[in-house]
C-alpha positions as CSV (number, residue, x, y, z in Angstrom):
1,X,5.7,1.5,25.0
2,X,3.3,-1.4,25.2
3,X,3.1,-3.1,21.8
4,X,6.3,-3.6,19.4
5,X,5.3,-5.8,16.4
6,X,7.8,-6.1,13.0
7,X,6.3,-4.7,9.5
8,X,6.8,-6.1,6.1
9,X,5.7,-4.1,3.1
10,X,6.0,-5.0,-0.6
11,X,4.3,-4.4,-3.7
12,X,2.2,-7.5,-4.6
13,X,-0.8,-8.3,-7.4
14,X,-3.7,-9.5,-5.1
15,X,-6.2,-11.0,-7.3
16,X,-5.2,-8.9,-10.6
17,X,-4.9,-5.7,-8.8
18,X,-1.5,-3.8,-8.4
19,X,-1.2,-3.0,-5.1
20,X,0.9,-3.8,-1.7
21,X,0.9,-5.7,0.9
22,X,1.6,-6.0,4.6
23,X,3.5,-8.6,6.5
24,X,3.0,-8.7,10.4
25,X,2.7,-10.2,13.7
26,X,-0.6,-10.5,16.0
27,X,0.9,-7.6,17.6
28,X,0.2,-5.0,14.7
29,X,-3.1,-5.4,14.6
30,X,-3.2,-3.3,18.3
31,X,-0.6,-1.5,17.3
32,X,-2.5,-0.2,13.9
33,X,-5.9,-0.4,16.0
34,X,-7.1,-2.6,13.2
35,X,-10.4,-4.4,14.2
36,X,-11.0,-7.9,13.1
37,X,-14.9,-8.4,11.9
38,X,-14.6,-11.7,10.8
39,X,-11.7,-14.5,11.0
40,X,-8.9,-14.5,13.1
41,X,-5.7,-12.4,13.7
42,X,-3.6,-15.6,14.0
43,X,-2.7,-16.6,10.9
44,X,-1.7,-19.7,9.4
45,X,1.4,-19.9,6.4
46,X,-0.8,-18.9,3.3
47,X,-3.5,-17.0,5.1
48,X,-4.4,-13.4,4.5
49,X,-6.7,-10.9,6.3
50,X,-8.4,-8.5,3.9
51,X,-10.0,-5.2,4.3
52,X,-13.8,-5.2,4.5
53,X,-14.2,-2.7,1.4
54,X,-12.2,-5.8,-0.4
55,X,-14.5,-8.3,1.1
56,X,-17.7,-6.1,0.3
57,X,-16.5,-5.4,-3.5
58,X,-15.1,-8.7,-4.6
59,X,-17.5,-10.9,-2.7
60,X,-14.9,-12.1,-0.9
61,X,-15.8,-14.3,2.1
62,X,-13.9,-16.5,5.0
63,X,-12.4,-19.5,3.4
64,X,-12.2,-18.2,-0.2
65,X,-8.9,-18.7,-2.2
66,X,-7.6,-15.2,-3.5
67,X,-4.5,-15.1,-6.0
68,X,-1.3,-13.4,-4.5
69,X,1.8,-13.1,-6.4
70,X,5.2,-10.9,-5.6
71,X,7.1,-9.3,-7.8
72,X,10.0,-11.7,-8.9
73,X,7.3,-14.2,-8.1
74,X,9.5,-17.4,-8.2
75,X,6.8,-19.8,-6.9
76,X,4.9,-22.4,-8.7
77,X,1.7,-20.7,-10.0
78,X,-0.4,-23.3,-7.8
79,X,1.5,-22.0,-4.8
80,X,0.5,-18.3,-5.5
81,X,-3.1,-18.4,-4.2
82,X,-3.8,-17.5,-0.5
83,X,-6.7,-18.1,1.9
84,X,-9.0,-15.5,3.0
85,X,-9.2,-15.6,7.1
């Protein structure tokens, strides 16, 4: 075994869509063989990486502010916006 990395998943609105979302380690990127294009796989608190069909369809770029919210969302609405890296 070479990489161990810990998985989050829970279901999440990212930017009005219904969807779900992953929480991980540097480590799952190998261990997924995700490929960074842009950005960074070491992420700050309140960073996300998005997919590059996401980027391409939304006009999402580095930098950009994209809304996340959790269901049972308890955070102040100002607190519920991530940044894309």
């Amino acid at each position: 075994m070479s990489v161990v990395a810990p998985l989050r998943f829970s279901p999440a609105t990212v930017d009005g869509d219904e969807t779900s979302v992953t929480g991980a380690t540097v480590g799952a990127f190998e261990l997924l063989d995700l490929r960074v294009v842009e950005g960074t796989d070491e992420l700050a608190s309140g960073e996300v990486v998005i997919t590059q069909d996401k980027a391409d369809s939304d006009g999402l770029a580095l930098g950009d502010p994209i809304a996340v919210s959790f269901l049972d969302d308890h955070r102040p609405e100002p607190d519920r916006t991530a940044t894309v890296a």
